[in-house]
MIDOSE-1310 file (N, C-alpha, C; in nm, 2 decimals, decimal comma, always signed):
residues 234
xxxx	+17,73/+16,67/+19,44/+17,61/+16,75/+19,43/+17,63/+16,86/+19,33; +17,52/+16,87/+19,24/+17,54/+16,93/+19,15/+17,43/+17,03/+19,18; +17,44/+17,21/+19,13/+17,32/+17,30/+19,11/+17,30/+17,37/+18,95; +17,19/+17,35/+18,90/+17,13/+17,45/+18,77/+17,07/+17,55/+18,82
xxxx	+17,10/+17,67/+18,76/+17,05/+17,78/+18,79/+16,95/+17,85/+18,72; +16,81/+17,88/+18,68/+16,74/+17,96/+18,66/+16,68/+18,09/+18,73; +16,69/+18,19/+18,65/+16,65/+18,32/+18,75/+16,65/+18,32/+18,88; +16,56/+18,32/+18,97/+16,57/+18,30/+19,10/+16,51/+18,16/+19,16
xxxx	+16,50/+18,08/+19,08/+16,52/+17,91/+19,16/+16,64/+17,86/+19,09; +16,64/+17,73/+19,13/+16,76/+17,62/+19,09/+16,72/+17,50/+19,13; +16,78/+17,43/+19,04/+16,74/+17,26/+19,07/+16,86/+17,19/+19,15; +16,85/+17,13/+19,24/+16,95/+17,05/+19,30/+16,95/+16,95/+19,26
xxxx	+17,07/+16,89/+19,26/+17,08/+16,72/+19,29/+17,17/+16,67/+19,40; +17,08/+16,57/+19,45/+17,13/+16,54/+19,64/+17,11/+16,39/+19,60; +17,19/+16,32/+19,69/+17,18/+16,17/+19,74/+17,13/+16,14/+19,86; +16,99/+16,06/+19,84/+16,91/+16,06/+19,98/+16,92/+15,87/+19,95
xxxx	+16,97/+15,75/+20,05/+16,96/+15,65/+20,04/+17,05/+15,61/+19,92; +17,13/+15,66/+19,90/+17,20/+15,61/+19,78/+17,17/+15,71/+19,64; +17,04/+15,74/+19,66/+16,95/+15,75/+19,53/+16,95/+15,91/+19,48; +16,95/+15,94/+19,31/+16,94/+16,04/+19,33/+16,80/+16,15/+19,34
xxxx	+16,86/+16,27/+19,42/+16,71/+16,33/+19,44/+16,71/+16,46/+19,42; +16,62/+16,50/+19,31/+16,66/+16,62/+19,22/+16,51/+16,75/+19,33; +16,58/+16,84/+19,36/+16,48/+16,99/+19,47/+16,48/+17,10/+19,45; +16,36/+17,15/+19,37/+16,36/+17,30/+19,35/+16,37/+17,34/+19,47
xxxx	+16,50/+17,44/+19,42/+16,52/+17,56/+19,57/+16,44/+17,72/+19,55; +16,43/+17,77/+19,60/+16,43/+17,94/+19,59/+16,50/+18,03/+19,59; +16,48/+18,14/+19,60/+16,59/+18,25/+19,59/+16,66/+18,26/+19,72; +16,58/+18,20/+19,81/+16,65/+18,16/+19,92/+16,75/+18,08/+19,93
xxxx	+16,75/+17,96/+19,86/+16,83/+17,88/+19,85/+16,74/+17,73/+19,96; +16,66/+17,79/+19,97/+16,58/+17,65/+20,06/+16,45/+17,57/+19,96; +16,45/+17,45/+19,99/+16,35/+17,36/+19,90/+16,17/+17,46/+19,94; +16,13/+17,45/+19,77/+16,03/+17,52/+19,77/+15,94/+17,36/+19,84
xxxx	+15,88/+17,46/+19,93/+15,80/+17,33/+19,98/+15,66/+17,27/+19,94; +15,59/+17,35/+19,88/+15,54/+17,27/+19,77/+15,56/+17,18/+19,65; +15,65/+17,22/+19,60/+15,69/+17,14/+19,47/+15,80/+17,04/+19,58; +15,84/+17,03/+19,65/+15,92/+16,94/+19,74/+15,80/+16,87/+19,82
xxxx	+15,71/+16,87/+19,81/+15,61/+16,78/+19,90/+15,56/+16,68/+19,72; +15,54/+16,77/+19,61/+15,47/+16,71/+19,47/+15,58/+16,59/+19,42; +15,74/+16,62/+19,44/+15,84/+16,58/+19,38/+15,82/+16,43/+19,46; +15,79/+16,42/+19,58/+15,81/+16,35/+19,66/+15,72/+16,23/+19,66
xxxx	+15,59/+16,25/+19,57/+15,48/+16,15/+19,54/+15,59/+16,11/+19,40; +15,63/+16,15/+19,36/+15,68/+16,11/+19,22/+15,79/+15,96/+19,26; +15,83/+16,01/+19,35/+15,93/+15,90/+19,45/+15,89/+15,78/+19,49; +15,73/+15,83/+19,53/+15,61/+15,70/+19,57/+15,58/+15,62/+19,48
xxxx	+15,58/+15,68/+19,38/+15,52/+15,60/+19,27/+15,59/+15,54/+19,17; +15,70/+15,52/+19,26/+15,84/+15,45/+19,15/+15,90/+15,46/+19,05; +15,86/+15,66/+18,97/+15,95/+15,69/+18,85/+16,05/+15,64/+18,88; +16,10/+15,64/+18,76/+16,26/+15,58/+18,78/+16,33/+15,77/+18,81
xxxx	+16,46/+15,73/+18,84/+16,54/+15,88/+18,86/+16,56/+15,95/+18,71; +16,55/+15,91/+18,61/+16,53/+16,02/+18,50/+16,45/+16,11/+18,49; +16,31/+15,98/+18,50/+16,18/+16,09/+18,51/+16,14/+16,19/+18,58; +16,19/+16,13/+18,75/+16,19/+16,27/+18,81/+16,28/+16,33/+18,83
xxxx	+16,38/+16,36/+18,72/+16,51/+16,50/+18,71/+16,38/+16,53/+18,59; +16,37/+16,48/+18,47/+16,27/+16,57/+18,39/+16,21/+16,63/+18,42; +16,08/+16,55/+18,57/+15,93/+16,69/+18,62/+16,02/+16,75/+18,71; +16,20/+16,77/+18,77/+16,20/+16,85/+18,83/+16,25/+16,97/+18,74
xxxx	+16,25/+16,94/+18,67/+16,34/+17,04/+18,56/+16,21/+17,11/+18,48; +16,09/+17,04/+18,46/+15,98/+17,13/+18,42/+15,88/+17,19/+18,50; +15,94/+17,13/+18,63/+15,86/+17,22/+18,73/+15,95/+17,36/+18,74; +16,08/+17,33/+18,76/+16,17/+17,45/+18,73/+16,07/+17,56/+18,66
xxxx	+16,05/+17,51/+18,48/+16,01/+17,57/+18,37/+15,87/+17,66/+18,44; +15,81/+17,58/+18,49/+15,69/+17,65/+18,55/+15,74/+17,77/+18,63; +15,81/+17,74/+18,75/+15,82/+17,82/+18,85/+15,85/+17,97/+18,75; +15,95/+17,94/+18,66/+16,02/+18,07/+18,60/+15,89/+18,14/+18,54
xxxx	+15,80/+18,04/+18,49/+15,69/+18,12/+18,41/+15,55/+18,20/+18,52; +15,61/+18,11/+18,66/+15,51/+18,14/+18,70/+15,53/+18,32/+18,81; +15,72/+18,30/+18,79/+15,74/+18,41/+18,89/+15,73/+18,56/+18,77; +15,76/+18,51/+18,68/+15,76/+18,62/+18,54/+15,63/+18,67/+18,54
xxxx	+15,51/+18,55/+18,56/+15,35/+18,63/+18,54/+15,28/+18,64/+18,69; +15,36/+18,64/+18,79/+15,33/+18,70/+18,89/+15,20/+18,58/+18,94; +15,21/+18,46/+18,95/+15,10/+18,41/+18,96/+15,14/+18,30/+19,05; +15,04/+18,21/+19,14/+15,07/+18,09/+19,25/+15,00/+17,98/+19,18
xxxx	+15,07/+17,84/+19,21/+15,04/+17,77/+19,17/+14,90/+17,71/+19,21; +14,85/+17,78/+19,30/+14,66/+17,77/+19,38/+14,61/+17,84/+19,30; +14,67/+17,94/+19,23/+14,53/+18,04/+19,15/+14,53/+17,98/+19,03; +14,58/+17,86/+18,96/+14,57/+17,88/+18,82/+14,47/+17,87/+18,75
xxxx	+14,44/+17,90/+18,67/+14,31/+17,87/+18,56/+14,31/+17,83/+18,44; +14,25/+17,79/+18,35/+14,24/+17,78/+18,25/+14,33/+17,87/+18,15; +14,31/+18,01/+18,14/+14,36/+18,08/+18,08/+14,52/+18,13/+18,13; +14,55/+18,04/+18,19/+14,67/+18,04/+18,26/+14,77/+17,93/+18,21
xxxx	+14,72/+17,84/+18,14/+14,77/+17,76/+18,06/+14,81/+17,80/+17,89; +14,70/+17,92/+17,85/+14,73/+17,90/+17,75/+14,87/+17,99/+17,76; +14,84/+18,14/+17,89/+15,00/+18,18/+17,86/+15,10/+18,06/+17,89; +15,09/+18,02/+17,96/+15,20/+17,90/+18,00/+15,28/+17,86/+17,88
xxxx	+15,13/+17,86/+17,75/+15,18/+17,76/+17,60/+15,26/+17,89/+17,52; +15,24/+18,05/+17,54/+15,29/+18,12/+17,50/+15,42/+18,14/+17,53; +15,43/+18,14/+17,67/+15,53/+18,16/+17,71/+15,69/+18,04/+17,66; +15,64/+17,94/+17,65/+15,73/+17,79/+17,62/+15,73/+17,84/+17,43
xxxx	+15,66/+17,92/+17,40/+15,72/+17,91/+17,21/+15,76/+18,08/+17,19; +15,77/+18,12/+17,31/+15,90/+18,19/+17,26/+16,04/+18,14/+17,23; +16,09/+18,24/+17,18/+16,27/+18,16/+17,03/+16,34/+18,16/+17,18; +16,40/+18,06/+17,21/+16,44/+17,94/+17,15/+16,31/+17,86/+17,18
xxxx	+16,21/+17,80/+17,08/+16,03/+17,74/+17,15/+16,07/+17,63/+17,21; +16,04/+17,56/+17,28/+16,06/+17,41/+17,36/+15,95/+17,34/+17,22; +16,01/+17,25/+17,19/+15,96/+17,13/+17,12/+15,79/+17,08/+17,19; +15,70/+17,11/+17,09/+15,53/+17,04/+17,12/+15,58/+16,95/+17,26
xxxx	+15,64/+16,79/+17,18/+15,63/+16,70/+17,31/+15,67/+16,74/+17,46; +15,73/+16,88/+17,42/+15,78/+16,90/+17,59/+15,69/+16,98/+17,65; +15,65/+17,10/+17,56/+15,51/+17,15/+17,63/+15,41/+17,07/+17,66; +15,41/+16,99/+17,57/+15,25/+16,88/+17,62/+15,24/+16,87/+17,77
xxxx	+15,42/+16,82/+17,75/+15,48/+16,73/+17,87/+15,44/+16,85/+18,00; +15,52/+16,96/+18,01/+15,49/+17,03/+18,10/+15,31/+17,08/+18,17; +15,26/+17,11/+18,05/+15,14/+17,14/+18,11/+15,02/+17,02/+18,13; +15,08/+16,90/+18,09/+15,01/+16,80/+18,18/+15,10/+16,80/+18,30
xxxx	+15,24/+16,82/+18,33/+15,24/+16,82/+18,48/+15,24/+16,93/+18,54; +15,19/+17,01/+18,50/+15,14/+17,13/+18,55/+15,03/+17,15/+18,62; +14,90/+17,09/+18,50/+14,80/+17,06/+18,57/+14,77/+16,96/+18,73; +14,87/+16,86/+18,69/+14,85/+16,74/+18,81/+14,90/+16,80/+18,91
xxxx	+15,02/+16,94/+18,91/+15,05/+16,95/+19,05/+14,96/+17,06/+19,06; +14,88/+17,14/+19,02/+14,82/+17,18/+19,09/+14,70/+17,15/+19,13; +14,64/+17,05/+19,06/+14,52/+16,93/+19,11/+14,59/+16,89/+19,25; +14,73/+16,86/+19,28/+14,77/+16,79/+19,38/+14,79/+16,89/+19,51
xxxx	+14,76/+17,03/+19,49/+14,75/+17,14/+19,61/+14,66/+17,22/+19,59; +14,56/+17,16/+19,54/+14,41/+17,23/+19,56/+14,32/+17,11/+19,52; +14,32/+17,03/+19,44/+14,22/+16,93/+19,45/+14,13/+16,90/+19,33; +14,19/+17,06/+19,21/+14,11/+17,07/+19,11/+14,22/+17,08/+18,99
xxxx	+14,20/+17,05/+18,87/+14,29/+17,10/+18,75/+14,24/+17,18/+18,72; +14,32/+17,28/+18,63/+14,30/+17,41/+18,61/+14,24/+17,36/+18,42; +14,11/+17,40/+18,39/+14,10/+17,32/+18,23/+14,07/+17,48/+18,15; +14,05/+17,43/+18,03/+14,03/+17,58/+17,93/+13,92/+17,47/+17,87
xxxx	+13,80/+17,58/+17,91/+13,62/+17,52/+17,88/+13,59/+17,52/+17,76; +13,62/+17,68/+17,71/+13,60/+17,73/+17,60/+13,74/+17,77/+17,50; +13,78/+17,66/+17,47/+13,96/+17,68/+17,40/+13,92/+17,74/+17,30; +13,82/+17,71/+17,18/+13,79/+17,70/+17,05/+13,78/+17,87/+17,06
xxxx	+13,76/+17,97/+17,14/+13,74/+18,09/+17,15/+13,91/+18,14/+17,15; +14,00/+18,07/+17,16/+14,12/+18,15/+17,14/+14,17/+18,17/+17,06; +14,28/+18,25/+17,00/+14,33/+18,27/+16,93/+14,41/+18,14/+16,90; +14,48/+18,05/+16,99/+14,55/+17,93/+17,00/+14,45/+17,80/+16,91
xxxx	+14,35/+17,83/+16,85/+14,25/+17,75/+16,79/+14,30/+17,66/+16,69; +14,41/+17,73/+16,61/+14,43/+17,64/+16,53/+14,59/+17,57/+16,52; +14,63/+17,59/+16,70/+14,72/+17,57/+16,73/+14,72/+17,45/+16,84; +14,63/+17,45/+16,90/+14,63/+17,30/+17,05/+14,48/+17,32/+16,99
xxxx	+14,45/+17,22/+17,08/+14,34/+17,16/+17,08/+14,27/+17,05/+17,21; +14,19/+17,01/+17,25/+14,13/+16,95/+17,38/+14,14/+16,79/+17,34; +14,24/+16,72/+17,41/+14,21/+16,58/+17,41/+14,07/+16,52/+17,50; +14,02/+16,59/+17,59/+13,90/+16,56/+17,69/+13,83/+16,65/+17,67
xxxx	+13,68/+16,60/+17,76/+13,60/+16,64/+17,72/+13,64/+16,78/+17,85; +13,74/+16,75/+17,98/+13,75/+16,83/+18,11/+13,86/+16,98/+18,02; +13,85/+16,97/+17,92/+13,95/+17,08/+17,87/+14,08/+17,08/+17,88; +14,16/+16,95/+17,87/+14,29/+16,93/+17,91/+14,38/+16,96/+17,79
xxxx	+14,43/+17,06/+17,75/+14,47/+17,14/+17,63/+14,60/+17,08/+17,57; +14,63/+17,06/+17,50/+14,74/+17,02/+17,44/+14,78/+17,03/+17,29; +14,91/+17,12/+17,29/+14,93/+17,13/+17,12/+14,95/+17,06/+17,03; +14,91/+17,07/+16,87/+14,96/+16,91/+16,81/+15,12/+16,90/+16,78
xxxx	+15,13/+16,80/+16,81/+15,28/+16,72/+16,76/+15,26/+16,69/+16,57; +15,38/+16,73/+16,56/+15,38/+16,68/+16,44/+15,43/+16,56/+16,45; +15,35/+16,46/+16,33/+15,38/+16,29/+16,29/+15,50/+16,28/+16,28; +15,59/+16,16/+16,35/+15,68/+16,12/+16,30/+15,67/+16,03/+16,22
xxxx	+15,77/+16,00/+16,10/+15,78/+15,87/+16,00/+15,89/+15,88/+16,04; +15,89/+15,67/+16,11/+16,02/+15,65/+16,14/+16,10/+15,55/+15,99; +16,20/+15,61/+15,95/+16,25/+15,50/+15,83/+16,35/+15,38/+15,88; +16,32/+15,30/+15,89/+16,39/+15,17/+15,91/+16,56/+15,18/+15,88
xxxx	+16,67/+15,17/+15,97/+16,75/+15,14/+15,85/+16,79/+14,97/+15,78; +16,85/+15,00/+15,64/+16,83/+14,88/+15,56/+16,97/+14,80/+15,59; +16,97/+14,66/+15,61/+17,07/+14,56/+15,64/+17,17/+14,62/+15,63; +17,25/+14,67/+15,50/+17,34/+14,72/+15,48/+17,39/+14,82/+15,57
xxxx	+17,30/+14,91/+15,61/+17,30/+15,03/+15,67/+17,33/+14,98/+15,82; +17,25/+14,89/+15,89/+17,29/+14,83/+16,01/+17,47/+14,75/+16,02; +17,48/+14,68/+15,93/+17,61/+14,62/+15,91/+17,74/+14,71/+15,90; +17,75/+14,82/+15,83/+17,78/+14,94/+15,80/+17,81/+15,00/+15,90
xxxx	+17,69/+15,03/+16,02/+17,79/+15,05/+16,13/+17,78/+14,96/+16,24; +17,75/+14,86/+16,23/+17,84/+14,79/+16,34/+17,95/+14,77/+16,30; +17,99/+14,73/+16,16/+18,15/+14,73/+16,13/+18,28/+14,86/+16,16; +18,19/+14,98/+16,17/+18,25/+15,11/+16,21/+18,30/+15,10/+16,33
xxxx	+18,23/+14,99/+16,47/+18,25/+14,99/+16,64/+18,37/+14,96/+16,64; +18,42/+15,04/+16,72/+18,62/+14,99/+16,76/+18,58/+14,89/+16,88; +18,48/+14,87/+16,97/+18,52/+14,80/+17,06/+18,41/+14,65/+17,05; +18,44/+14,58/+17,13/+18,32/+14,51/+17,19/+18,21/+14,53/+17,24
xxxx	+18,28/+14,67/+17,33/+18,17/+14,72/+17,43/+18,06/+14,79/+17,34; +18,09/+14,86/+17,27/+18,02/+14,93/+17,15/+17,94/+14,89/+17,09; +17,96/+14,78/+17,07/+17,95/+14,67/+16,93/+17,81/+14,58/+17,05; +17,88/+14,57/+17,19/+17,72/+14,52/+17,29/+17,64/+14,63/+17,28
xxxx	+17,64/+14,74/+17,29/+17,56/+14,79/+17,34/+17,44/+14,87/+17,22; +17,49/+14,84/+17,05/+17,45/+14,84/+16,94/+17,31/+14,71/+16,92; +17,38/+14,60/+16,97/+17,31/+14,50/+16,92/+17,21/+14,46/+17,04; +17,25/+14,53/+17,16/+17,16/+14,51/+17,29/+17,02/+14,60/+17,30
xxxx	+17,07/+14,77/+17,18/+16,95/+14,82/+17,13/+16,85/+14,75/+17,03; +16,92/+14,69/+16,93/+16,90/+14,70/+16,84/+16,84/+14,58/+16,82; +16,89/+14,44/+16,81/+16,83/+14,32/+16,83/+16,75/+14,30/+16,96; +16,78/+14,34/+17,02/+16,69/+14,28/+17,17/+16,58/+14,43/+17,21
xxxx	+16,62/+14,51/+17,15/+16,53/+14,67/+17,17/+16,51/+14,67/+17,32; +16,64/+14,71/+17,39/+16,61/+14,80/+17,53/+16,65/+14,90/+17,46; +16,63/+15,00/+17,58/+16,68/+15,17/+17,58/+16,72/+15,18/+17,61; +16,79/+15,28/+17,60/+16,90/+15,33/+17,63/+16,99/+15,32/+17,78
xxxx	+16,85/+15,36/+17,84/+16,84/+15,39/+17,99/+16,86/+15,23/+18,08; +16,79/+15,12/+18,01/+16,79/+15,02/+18,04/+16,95/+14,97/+18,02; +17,03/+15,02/+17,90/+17,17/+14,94/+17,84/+17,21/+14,99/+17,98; +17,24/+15,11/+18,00/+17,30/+15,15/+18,08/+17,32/+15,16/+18,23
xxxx	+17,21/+15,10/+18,28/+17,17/+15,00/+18,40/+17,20/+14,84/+18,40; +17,27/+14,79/+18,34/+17,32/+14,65/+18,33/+17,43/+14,64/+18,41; +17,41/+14,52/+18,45/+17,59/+14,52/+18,51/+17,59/+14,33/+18,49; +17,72/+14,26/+18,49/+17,78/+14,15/+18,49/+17,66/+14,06/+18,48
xxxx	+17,61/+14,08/+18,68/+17,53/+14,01/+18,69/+17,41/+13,96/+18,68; +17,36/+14,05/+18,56/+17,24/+14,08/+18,52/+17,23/+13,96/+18,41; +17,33/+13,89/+18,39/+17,29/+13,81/+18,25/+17,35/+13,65/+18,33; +17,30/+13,55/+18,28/+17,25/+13,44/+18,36/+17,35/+13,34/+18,34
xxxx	+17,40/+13,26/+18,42/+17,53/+13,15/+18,42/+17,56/+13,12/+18,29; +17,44/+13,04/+18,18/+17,43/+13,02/+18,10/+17,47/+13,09/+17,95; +17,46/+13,24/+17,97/+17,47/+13,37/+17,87/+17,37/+13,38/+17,77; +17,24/+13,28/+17,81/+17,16/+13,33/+17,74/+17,01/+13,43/+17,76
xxxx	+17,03/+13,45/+17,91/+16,91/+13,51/+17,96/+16,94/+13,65/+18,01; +16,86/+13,76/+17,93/+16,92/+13,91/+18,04/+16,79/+13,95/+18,11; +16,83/+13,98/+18,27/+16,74/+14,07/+18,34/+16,75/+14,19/+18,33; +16,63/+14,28/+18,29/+16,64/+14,41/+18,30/+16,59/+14,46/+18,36
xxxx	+16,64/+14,61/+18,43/+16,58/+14,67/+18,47/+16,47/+14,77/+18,41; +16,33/+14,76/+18,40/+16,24/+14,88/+18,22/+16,24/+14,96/+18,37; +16,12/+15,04/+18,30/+16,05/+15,17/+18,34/+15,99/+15,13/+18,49; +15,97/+15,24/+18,58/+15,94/+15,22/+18,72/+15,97/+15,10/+18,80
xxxx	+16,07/+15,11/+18,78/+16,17/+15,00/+18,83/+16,06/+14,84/+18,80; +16,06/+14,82/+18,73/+15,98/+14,69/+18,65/+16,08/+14,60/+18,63; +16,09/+14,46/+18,67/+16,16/+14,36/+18,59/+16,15/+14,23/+18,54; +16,23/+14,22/+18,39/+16,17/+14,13/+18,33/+16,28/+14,07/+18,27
xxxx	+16,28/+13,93/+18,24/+16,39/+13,84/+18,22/+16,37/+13,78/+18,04; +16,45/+13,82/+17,96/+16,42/+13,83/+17,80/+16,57/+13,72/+17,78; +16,54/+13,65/+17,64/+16,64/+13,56/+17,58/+16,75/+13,63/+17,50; +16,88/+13,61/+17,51/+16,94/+13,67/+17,44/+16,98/+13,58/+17,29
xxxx	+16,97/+13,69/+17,18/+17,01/+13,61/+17,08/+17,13/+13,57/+17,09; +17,17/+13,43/+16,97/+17,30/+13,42/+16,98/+17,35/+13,53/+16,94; +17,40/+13,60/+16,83/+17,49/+13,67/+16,84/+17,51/+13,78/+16,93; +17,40/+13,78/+16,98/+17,44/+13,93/+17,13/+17,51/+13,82/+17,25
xxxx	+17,46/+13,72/+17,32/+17,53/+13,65/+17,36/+17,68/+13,59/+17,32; +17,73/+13,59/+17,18/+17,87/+13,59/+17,17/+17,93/+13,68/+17,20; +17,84/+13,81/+17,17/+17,93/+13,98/+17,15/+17,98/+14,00/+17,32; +17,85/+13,98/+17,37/+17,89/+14,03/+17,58/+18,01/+13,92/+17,58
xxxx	+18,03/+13,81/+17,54/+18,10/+13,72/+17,58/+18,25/+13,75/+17,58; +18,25/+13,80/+17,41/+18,36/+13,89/+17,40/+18,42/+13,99/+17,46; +18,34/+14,03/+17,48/+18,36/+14,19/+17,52/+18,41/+14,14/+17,69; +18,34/+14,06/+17,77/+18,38/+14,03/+17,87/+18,49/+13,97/+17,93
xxxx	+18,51/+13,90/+17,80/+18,70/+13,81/+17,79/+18,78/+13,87/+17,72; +18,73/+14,00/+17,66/+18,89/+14,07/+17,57/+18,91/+14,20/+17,63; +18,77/+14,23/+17,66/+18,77/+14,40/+17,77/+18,78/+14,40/+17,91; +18,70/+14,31/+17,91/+18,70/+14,31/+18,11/+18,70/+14,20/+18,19
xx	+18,83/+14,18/+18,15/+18,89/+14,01/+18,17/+18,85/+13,97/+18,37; +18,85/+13,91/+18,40/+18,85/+13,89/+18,53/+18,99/+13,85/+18,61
């Protein structure tokens, strides 16, 4: 069991059924029970356990913003988001994608303990004008991201470092991103039995516990092969 500490809450991590289960506490040290009743649909709805340590970690972000501006999560309003967006670009700023991230789950938990989201009607009146902007027509505010250009890397550049991998294991889990494009999160959820008598079929586990059974190319099927008779012999 592990605790992060912020001001006067903290995030836990507990094992409930095996699984892990991340609970804002209070200054008390007891689960806030609101965001412990919000956390708990997130459970329902089959995030995987990453996603909910992320909204419990930005619900964290909230609570801190929200004990700083003296405010409950039933009163919020419009204009309660945009401090929200002030408050997240102070130095050190959280990165766009994470504010986005936060104040869309901001709004949903508090739609989820009163019944309404909190929108900004009239944004174009802020000073934030030429900084977010309304994806909806309900005022759901969100700052712009700057474009990514992703650059490809070129053959050589791939070859280059897979030749760099000291192991097999390395060298799988390179060409398991990279030829067959799982994540990260997916590599790291594999085990043995996840790839098929034959060695050419892998089950994975994707996002909200989803699964789906993909071909392996040959050369990733030689590499596991390797890796499983020179690293982790039986």
């Amino acid at each position: 069991m592990s605790t992060h500490t912020h001001n006067t809450f903290t995030v836990r991590k507990r094992q409930r059924r095996g699984l892990p289960l991340w609970q804002l506490l209070g200054s008390d040290g007891q689960p806030v029970e609101q965001a412990e009743r919000f956390i708990h649909t997130l459970v329902l709805r089959g995030l995987s356990p990453r996603t909910r340590r992320t909204y419990a970690y930005d619900l964290l972000e909230a609570y801190r913003w929200m004990d700083e501006a003296e405010r409950q999560p039933e009163q919020l309003v419009g204009e309660d988001l945009v401090a929200f967006i002030d408050y997240q670009q102070r130095p050190p700023p959280a990165a766009p994608s994470t504010i986005n991230r936060r104040l869309r789950l901001l709004q949903r938990f508090a739609q989820f303990l009163t019944g309404t989201a909190p929108v900004v009607d009239a944004w174009r009146q802020h000073t934030h004008a030429l900084h977010f902007h309304s994806r909806s027509r309900r005022g759901s505010v969100r700052i712009k991201e700057p474009h990514r250009v992703v650059h490809p890397l070129k053959d050589t550049q791939v070859l280059e470092f897979y030749s760099s991998l000291k192991t097999w294991r390395d060298r799988s889990i390179m060409l398991l991103m990279w030829a067959e494009g799982l994540r990260a999160a997916e590599v790291l959820a594999l085990t043995v039995n996840d790839i098929d008598d034959a060695g050419s079929g892998l089950r994975i586990q994707g996002k909200g516990d989803k699964q789906r059974v993909m071909p392996l190319a040959d050369v990733v099927s030689m590499t596991l092969r390797l890796y499983g008779q020179l690293e982790r012999p039986t």
